[in-house]
C-alpha beads as a LAMMPS data file, in Angstrom:
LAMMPS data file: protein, C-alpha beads

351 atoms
350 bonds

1 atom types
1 bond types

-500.0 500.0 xlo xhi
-500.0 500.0 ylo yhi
-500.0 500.0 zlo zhi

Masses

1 110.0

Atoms # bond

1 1 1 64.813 -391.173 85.771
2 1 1 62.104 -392.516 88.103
3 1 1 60.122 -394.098 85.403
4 1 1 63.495 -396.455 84.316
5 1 1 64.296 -397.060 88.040
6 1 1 61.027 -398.536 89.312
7 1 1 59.571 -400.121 85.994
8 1 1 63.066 -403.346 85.995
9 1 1 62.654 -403.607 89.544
10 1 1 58.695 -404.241 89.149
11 1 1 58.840 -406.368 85.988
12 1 1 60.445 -409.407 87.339
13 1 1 58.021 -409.578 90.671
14 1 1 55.198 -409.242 88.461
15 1 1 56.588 -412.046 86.357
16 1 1 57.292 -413.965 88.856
17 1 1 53.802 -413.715 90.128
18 1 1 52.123 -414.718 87.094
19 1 1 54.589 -417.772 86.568
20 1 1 53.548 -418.860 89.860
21 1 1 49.762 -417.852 89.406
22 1 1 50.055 -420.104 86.136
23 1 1 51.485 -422.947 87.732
24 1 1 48.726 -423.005 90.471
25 1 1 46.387 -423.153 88.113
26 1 1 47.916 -426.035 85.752
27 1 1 48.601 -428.012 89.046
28 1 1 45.071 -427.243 89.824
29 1 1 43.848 -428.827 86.744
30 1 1 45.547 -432.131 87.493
31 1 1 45.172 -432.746 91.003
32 1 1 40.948 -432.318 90.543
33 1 1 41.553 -434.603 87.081
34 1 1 43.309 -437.395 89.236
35 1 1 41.004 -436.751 92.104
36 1 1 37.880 -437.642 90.426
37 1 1 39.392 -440.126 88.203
38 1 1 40.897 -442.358 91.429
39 1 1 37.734 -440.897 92.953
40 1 1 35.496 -443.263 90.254
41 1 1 38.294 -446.116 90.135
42 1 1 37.853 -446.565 94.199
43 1 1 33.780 -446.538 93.931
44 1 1 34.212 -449.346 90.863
45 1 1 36.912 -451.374 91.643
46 1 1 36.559 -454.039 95.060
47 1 1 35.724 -457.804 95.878
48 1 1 32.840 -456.774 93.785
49 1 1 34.216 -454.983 90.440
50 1 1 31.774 -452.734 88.522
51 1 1 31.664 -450.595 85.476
52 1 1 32.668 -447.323 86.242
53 1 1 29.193 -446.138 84.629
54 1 1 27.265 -448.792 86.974
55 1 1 29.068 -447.464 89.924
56 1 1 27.856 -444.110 89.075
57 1 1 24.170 -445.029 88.475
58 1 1 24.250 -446.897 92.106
59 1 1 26.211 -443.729 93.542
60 1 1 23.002 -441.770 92.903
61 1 1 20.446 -444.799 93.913
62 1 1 19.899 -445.884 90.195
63 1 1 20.815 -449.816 89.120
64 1 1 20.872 -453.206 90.845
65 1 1 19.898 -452.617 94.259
66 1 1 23.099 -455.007 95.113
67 1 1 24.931 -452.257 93.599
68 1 1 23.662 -448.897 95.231
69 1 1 23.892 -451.275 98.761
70 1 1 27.660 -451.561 97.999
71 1 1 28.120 -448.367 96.661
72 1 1 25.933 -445.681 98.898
73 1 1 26.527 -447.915 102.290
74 1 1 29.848 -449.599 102.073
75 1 1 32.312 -447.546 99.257
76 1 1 31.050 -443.644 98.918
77 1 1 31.053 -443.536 103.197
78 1 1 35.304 -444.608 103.192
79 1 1 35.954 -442.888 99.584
80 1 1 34.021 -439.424 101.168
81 1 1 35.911 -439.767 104.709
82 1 1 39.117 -439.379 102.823
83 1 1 38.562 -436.764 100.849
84 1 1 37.449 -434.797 104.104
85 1 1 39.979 -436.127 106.531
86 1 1 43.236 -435.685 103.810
87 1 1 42.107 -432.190 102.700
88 1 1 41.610 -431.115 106.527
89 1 1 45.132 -433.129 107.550
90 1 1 46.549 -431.223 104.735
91 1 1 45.583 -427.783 105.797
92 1 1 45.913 -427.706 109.319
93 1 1 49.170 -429.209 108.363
94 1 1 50.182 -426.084 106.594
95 1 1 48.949 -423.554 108.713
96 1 1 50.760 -425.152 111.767
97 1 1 53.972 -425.193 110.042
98 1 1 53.645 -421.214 109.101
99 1 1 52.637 -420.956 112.953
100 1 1 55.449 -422.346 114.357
101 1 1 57.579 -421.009 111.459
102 1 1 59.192 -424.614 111.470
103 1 1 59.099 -427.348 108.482
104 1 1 58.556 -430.129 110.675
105 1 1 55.768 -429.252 112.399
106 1 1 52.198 -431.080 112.132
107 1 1 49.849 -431.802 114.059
108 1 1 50.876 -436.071 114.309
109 1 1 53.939 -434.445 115.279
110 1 1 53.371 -431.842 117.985
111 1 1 50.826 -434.409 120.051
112 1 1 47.293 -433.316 118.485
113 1 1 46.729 -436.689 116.627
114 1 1 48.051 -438.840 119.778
115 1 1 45.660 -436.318 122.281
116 1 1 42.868 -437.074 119.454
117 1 1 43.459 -441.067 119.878
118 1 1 43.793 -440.809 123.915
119 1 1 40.135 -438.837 123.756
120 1 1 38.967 -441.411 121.376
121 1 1 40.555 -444.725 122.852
122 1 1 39.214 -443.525 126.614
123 1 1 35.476 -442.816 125.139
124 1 1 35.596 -446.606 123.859
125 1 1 36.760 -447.680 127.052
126 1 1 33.856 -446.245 128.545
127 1 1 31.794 -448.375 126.113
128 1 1 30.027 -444.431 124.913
129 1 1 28.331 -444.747 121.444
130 1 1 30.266 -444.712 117.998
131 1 1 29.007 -441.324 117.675
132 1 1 30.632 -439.354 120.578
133 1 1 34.023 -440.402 119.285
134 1 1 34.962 -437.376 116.852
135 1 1 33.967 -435.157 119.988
136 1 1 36.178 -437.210 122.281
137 1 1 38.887 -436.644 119.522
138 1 1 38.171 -432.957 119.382
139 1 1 38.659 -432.769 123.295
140 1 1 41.508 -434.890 123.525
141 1 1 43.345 -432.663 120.968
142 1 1 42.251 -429.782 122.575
143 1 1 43.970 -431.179 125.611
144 1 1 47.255 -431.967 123.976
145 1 1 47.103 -428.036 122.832
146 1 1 46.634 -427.183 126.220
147 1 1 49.577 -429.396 127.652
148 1 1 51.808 -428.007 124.908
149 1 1 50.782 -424.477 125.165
150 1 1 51.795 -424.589 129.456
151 1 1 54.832 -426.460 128.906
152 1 1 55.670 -423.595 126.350
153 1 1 54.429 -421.076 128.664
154 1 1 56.126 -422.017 131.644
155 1 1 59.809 -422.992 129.855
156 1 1 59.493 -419.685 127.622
157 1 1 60.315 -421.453 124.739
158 1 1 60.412 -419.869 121.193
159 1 1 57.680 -420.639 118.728
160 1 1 59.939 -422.416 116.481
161 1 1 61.418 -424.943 119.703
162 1 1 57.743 -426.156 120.250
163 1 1 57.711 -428.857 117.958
164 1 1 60.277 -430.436 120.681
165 1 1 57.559 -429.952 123.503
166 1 1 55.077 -431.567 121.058
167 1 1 57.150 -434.574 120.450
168 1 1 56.702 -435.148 124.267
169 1 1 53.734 -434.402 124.717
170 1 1 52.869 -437.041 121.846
171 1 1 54.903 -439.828 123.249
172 1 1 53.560 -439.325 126.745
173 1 1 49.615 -439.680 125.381
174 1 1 50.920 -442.437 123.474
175 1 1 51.874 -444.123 126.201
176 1 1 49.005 -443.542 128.068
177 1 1 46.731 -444.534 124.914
178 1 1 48.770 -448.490 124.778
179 1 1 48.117 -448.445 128.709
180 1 1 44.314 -448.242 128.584
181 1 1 44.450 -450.920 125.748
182 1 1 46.567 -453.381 127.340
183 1 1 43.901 -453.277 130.047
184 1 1 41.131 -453.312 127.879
185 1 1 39.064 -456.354 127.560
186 1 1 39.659 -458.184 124.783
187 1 1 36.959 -457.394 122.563
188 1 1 37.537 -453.632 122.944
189 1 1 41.124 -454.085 122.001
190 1 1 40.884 -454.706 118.454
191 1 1 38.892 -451.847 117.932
192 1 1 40.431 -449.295 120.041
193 1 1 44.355 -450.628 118.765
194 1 1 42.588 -450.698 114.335
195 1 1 41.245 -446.701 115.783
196 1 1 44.994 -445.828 116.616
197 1 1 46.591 -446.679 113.730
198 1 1 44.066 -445.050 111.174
199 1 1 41.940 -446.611 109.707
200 1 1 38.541 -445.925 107.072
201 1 1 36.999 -449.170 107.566
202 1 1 32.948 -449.270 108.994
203 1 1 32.767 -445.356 108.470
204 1 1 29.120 -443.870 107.928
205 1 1 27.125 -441.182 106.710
206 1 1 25.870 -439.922 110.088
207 1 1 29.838 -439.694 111.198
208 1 1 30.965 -438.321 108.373
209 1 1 28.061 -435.127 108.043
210 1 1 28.569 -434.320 111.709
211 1 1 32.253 -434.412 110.904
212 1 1 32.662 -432.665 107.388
213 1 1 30.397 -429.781 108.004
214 1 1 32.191 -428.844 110.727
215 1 1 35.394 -429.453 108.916
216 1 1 33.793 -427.615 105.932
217 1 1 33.093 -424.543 108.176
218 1 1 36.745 -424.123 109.724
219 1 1 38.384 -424.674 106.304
220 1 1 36.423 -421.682 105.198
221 1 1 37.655 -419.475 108.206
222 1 1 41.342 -420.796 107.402
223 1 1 40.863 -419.248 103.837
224 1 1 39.363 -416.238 105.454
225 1 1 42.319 -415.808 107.388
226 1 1 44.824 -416.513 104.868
227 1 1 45.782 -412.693 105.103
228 1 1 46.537 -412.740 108.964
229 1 1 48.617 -416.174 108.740
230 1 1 50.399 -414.094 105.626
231 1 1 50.764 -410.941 107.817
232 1 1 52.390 -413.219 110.884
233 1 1 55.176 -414.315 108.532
234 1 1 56.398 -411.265 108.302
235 1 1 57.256 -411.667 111.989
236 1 1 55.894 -410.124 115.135
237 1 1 57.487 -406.816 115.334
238 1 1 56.257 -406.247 111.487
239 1 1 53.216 -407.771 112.248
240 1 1 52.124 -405.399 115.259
241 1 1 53.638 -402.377 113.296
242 1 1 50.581 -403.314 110.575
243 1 1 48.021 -403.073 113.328
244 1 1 48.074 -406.760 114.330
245 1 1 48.657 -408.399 117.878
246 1 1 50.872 -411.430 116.817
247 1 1 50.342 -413.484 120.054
248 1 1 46.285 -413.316 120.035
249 1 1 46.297 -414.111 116.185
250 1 1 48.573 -416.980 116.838
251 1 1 46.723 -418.538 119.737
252 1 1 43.048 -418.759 117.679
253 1 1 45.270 -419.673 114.487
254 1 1 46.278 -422.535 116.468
255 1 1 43.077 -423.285 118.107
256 1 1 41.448 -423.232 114.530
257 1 1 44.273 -425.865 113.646
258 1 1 43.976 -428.101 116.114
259 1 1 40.115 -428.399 115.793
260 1 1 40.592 -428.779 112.296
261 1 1 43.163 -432.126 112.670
262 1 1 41.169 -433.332 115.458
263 1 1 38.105 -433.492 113.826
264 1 1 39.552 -434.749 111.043
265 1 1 41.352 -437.771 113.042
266 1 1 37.570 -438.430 114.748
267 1 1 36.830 -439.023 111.241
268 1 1 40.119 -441.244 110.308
269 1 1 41.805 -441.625 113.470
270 1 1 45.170 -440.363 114.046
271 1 1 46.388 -441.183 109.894
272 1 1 50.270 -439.569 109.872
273 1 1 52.593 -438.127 107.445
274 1 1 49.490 -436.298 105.272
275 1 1 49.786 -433.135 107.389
276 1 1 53.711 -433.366 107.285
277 1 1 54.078 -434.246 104.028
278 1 1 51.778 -432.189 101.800
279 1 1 52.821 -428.336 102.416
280 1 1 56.159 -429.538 101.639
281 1 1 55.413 -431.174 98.119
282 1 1 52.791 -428.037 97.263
283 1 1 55.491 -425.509 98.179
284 1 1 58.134 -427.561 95.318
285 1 1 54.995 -427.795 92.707
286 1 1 53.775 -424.177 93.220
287 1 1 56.138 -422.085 95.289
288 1 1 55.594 -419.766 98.112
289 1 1 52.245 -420.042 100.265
290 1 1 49.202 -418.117 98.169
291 1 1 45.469 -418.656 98.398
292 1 1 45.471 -420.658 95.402
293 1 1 48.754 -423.016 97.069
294 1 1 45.914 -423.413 99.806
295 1 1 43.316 -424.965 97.905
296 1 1 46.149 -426.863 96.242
297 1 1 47.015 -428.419 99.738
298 1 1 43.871 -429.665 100.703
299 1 1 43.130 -431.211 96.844
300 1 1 46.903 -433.121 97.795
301 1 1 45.911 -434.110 100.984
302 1 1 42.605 -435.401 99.804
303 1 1 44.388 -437.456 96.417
304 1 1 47.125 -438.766 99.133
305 1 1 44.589 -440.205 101.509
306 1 1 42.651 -441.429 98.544
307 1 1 45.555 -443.025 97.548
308 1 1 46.577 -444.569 99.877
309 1 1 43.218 -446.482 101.169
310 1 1 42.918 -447.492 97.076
311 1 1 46.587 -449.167 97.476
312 1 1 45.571 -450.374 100.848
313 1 1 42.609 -452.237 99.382
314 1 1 43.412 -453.487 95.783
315 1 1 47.153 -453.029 95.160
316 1 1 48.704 -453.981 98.545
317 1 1 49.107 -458.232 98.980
318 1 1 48.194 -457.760 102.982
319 1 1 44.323 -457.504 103.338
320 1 1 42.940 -455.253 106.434
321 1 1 45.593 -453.128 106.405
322 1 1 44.713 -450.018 108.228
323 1 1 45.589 -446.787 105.751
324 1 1 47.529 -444.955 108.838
325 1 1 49.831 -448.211 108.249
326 1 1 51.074 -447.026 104.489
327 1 1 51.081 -443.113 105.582
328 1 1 52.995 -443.910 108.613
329 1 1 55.391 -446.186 106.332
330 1 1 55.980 -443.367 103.590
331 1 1 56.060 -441.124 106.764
332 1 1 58.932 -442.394 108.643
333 1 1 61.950 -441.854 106.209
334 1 1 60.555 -438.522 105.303
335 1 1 60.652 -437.188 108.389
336 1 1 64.169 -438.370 109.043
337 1 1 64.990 -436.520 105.684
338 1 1 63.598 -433.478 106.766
339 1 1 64.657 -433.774 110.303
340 1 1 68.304 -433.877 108.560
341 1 1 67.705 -431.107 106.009
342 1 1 66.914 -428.641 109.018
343 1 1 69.593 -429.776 111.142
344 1 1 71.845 -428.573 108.023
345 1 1 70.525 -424.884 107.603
346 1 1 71.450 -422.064 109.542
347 1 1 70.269 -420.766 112.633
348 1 1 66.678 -419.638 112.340
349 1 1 66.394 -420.180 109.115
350 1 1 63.315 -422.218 107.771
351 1 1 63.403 -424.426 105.200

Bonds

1 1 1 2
2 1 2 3
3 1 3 4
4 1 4 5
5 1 5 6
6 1 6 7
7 1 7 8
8 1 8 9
9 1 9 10
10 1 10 11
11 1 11 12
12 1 12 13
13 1 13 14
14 1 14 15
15 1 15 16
16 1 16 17
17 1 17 18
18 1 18 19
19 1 19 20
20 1 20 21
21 1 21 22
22 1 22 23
23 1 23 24
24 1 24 25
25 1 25 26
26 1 26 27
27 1 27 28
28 1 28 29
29 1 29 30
30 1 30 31
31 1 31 32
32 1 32 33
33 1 33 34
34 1 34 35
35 1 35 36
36 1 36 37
37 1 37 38
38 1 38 39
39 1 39 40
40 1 40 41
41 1 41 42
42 1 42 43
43 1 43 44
44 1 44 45
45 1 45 46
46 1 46 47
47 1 47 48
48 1 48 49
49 1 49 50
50 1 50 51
51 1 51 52
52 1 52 53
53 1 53 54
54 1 54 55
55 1 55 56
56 1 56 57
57 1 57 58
58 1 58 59
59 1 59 60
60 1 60 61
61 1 61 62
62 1 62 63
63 1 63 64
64 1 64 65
65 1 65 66
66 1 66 67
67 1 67 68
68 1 68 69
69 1 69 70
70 1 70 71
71 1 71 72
72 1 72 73
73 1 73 74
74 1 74 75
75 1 75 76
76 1 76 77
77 1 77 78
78 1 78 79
79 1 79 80
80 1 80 81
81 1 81 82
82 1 82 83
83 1 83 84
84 1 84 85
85 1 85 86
86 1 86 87
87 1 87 88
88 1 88 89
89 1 89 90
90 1 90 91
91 1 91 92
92 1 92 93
93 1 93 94
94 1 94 95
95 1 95 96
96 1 96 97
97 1 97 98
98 1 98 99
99 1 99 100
100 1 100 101
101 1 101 102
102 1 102 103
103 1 103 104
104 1 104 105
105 1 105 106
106 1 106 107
107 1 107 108
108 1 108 109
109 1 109 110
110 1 110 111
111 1 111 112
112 1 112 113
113 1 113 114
114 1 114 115
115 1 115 116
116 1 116 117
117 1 117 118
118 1 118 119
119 1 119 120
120 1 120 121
121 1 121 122
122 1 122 123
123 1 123 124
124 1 124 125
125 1 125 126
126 1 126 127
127 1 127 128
128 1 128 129
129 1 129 130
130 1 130 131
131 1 131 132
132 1 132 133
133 1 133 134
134 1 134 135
135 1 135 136
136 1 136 137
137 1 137 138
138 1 138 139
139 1 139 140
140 1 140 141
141 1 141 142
142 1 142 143
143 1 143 144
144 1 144 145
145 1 145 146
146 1 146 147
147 1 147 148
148 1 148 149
149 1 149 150
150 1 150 151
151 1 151 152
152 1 152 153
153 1 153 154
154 1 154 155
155 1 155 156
156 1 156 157
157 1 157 158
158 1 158 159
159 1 159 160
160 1 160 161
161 1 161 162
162 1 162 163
163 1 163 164
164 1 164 165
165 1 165 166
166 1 166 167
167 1 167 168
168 1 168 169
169 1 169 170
170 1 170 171
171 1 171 172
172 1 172 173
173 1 173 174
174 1 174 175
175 1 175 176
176 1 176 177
177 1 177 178
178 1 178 179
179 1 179 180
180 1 180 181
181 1 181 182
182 1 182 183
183 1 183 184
184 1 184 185
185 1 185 186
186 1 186 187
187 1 187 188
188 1 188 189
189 1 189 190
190 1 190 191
191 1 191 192
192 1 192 193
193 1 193 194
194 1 194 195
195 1 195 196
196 1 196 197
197 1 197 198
198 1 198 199
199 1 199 200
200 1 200 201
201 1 201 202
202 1 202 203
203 1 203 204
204 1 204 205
205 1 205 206
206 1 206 207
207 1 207 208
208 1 208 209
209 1 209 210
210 1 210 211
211 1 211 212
212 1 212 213
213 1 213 214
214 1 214 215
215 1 215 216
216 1 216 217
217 1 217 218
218 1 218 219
219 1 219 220
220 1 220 221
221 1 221 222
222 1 222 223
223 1 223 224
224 1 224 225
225 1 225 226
226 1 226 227
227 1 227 228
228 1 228 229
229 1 229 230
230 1 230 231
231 1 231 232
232 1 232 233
233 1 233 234
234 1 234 235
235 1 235 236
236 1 236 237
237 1 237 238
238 1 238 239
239 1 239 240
240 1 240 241
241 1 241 242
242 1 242 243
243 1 243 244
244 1 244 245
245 1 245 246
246 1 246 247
247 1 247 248
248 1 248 249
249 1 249 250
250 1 250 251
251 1 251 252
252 1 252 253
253 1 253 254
254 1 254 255
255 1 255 256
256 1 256 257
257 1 257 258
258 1 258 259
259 1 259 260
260 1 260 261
261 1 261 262
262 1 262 263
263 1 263 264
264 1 264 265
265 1 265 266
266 1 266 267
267 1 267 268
268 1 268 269
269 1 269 270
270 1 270 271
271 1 271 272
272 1 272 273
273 1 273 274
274 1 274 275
275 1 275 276
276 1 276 277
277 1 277 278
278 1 278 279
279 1 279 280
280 1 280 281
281 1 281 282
282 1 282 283
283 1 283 284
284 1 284 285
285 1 285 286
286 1 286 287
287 1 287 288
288 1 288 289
289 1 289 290
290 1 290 291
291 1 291 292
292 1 292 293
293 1 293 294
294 1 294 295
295 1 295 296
296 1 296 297
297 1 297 298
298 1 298 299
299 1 299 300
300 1 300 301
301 1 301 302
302 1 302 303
303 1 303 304
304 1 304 305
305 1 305 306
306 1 306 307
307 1 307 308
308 1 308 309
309 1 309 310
310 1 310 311
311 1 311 312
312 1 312 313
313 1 313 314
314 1 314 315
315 1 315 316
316 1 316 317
317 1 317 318
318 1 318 319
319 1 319 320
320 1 320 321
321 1 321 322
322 1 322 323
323 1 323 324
324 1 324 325
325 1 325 326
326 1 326 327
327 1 327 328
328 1 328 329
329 1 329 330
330 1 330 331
331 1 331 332
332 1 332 333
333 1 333 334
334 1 334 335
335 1 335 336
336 1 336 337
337 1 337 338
338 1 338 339
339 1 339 340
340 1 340 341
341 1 341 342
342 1 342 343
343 1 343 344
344 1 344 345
345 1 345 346
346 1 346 347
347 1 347 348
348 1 348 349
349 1 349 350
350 1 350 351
């Protein structure tokens, strides 16, 4: 009697597993396939067009020496900060959303991004060298975590309200960000207001290794983690039954997170709609968060970026188009959808 009661109830979760497992794996396959394919198209294609198989000779200092300058110094820098940036946007955007245990939660949303650019914008106003800017970035996120985390603190608001809080916190270090522009002279003002939107122009190796290994680390420590984040969405009270204190797990979840997206907008500055967008699309081509939907979030992340700077540079008829200007663009009417989609589901219930 036991042995026909437990073996139908097991067979379909085990199933259901390995359709899922399978899935991950096929989408996998084709996200690294597209990746290094539009990975090779941006490092051949340009004002100056080369063979795919030139480009690759130049990539590792072989050919014309007009080709490895284009290549190593100009194409491989803005080709490698995407890549980095998208895959960090993309996981930071995932783990915040299973933080705050609401769909519409990332870190452009809930004021990390806009603290990033007000850290940023105010370490160009003090004229401080190109190369203090991702740790300006860092502490002005770090800031914005800080403001949203009292607010919270102080209104006792629920983990899934604070994406409210974060909207104001954003729009207030917006504010302050176009203030300290308007009164910047005017040859700080390009730069600082191309910074804001997001943009991969005039990135460089020295920027990009002090960025990515540190980027590299914390992604590491998310996957690490991946068991506490799962153990958390069980809830609190199930959480601390399993041995786990919910509220000092959440805090250095979240304080991985918003390293993670600040560093990565030091890198890009503050690009939108990655970190909001890609959980979402991974969760309808793979299903329910896994290990394996992780690594599938930051190869999405990393295409999407990649993506978008390609369309930005060769498909798009405006030239010097910043890429936050296209994410921000797809952004906008998909947060409205989703911001609709919630407001139709039932209390408490995520999407």
């Amino acid at each position: 009697m036991t042995t026909t009661l437990t073996r139908p109830a097991a067979a379909p979760r085990t199933g259901a597993l390995t359709r899922q497992r399978r899935r991950t794996l096929l989408t996998g396959l084709a996200l690294t396939v597209a990746l290094v394919l539009l990975t090779g198209l941006a490092l051949s294609t340009g004002q100056v067009k080369l063979p795919l198989l030139d480009a690759l000779r130049a990539l590792v200092g072989l050919g014309d020496s007009g080709d490895v300058l284009v290549v190593q110094e100009f194409r491989a820098p803005r080709v490698v900060s995407a890549l980095i940036a998208g895959a960090a946007l993309a996981v930071s955007g995932s783990l915040l959303q299973r933080l705050f245990r609401n769909p519409l939660a990332s870190p452009d949303v809930v004021g990390v991004t806009g603290g990033a650019s007000f850290g940023a914008v105010l370490m160009l106003a003090l004229g401080a060298s190109q190369l203090l800017i991702p740790l300006a970035a860092l502490g002005g996120g770090l800031l914005a975590a800080l403001l949203l985390g009292g607010f919270a603190w102080r209104s006792k608001i629920a983990v899934t309200r604070l994406v409210l809080v974060g909207l104001a916190v954003q729009s207030g270090l917006a504010a302050a960000v176009n203030l300290m522009i308007v009164r910047f002279p005017a040859e700080l003002a390009s730069s600082a207001m191309q910074w804001t939107t997001g943009s991969l122009y005039g990135r460089n190796w020295t920027e990009i290794q002090l960025c990515g290994s540190a980027i590299a680390v914390l992604t590491v420590l998310v996957f690490l983690l991946n068991r506490q984040v799962a153990v958390l969405d069980l809830g609190d009270d199930s959480a601390g039954g399993l041995g786990l204190d919910p509220h000092r797990t959440r805090l250095a979840l979240l304080l991985l997170t918003v390293t993670l997206a600040s560093l990565a907008a030091g890198l890009t500055g503050p690009v939108s709609f990655v970190a909001l967008a890609v959980p979402h699309l991974v969760r309808f081509l793979a299903g329910p968060p896994t290990p394996g939907t992780l690594v599938l979030t930051a190869l999405t992340g990393a295409l999407l970026l990649l993506g978008s700077d390609y369309a930005v540079l060769n498909l798009l008829p405006v030239h010097g188009l910043p890429v936050g200007a296209v994410t921000a663009t797809l952004g906008a009417p998909w947060l409205l959808f989703l911001m609709i989609r919630q407001g139709r589901l039932p209390q408490g219930r995520n999407a």
